[in-house]
N, C-alpha and C positions, 0 to 999 in steps of 0.2 A: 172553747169551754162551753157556748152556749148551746152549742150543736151536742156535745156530751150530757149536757144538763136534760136538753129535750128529748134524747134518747136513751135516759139511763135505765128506763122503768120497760124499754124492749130489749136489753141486749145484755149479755151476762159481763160483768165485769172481770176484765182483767187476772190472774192471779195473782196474790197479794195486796191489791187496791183494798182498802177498808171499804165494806158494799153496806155495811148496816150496824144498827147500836140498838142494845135496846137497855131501859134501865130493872133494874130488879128492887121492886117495893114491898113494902107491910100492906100500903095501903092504895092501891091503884085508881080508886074514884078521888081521892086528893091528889096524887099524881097529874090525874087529868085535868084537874082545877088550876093547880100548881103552869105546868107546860099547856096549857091552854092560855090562861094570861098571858103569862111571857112572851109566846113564840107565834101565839095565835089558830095553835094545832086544832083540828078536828080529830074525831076520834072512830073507830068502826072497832066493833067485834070480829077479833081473828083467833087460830088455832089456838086449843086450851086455855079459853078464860083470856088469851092474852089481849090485848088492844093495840091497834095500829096505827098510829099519828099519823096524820095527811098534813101538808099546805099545800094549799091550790090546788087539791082533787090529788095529790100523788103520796107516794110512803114517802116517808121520812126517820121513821124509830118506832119503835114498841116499847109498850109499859109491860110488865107482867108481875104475877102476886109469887110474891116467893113463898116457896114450897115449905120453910122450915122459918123461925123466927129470927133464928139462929145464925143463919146465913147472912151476908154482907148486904147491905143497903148500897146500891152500886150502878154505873151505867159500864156496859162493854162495847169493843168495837171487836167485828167481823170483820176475817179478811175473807177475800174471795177465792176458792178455790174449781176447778172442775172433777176433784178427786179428791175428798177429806180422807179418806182410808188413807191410801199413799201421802198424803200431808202430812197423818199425821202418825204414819210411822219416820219420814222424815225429820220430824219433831223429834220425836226420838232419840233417832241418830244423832241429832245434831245437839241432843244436853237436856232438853227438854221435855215436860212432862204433859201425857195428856191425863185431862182430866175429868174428864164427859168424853166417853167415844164417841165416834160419828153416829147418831142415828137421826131416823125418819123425823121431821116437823108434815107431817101430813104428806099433803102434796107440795106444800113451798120449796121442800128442800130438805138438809142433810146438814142437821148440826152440830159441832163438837165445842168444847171448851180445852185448853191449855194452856201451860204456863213456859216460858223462854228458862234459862238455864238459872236466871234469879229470882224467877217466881212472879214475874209479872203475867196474869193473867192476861188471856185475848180468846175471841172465838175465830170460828172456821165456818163458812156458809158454802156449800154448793149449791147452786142454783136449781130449784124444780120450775114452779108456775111460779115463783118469788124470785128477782132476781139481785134487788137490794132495793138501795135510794132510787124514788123516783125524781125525787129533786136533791141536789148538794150544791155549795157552794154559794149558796145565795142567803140571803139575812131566813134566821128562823132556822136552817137547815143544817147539818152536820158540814164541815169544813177542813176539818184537822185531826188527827191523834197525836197526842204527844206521851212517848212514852220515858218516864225518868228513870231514870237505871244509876246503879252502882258506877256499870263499869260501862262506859258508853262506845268502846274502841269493840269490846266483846259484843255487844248488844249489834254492832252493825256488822259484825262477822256472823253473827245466828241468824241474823234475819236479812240480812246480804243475802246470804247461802240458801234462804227460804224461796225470797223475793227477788233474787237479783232482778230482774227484767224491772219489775213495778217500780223496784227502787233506784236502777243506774241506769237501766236499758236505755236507748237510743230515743223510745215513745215515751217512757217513765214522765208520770204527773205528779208525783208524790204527795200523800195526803195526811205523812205518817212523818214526823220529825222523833230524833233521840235527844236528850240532855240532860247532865249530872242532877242526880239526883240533890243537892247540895247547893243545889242552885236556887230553885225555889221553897224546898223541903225540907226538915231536917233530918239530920243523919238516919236517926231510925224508924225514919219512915220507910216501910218497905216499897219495893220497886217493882210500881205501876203505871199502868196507860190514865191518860186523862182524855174523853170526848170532847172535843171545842164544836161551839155552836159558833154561826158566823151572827153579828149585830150590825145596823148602821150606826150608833151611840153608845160605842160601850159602859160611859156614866150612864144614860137611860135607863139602859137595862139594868145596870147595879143595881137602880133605884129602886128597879120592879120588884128584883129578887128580893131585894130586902123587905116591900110594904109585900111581897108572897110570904115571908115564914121566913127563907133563905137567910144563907148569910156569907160572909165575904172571908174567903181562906187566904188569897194573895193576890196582890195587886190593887190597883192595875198595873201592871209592867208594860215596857217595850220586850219584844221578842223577835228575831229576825222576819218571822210572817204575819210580826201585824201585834198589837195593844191586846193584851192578855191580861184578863181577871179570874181567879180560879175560887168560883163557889162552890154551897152546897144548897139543894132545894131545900124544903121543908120537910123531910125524911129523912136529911145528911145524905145523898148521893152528892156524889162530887163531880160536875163538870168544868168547863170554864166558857167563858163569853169573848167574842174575839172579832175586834173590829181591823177590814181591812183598811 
């Protein structure tokens, strides 16, 4: 793990590995106020307006101002691909819809947006000079996706068939769980990914979120990978906090 941690920021990830998040805001200079508290982020100017989180000198997520007001207030995960065209006509085949074609992010790479066969949104990263996470797994940094679905028997048959290797193969680290939506949701809520950040005090951090603006959607729970609390910043993005 720690040998993957120090070399994430040279080497392209995996396909299917979640490689990057970024959340989509109203307001990005509170954003950075917001995950700067919390998490401890630094911040640099990157492609289009957007800003790029560091801890300890490495990426970690992107903030960026959304283009319409209208649009979701939201954080996403990327998966990794070496081929989003062929991804994401695979996507296709297999029930689901893209919904941003692949195109150019500068030179970082090659981005798409779409949705699995119930509408859970995700992106698609090909790597250029951007490769993903320079750091995961460690307090402050991306850790998990959990994505709640309807039907979670389907959900692991569409993205089996995407990701087999990342998700069953023999190297498989998975960083991506499924679970009834029903579980922690209700019913009509539609079926989406949640970004998990990792914490050492999952209470701690509640605290933080909440003297931030945030506030507290669910939990904390037990979860099989660890004490799960599912907030929202002070924008309403919804991620959740998750102590190993």
């Amino acid at each position: 793990m720690a040998e993957n941690m120090a070399s994430a920021h040279e080497e392209a990830y995996p396909e299917g590995v979640p490689c990057w998040v970024d959340a989509q805001l109203a307001d990005v200079e509170a954003g950075k106020r917001f995950y700067g508290d919390l998490f401890g982020w630094t911040f640099e100017e990157s492609y289009g307006g957007t800003v790029r989180a560091h801890s300890e000198g490495e990426p970690v997520a992107a903030l960026a101002q959304k283009a319409d007001g209208r649009l979701p207030t939201v954080w996403t995960v990327y998966f990794a691909t070496p081929d989003a065209e062929a991804l994401s006509r695979r996507i296709l085949a297999a029930g689901g819809q893209v919904v941003t074609a692949p195109m150019p992010v500068g030179e970082l790479g090659v981005a798409a947006l779409a949705t699995d066969p119930e509408g859970a949104v995700f992106g698609l990263w090909q790597p250029g000079s951007h490769h993903g996470f320079g750091r995961r797994h460690e307090p402050g940094t991306f850790v998990w996706a959990q994505l709640y679905a309807r039907d979670t028997a389907a959900a692991n048959t569409f993205y089996g068939g995407l990701f087999h290797d990342a998700l069953f193969g023999p190297s498989a680290e998975p960083d991506f769980g499924r679970a009834p939506l029903t579980d922690v949701f209700p019913a009509q809520m539609p079926p989406h990914f949640v970004v998990h950040f990792r914490v050492d005090d999952c209470e701690a951090a509640l605290a933080e979120v909440v003297r931030l603006g945030g506030r507290v959607q669910a939990g904390p729970f037990e979860a099989s990978y660890g004490t799960v609390v599912l907030v929202t910043d002070d924008q309403g993005a919804s991620f959740a906090l998750l102590q190993r």
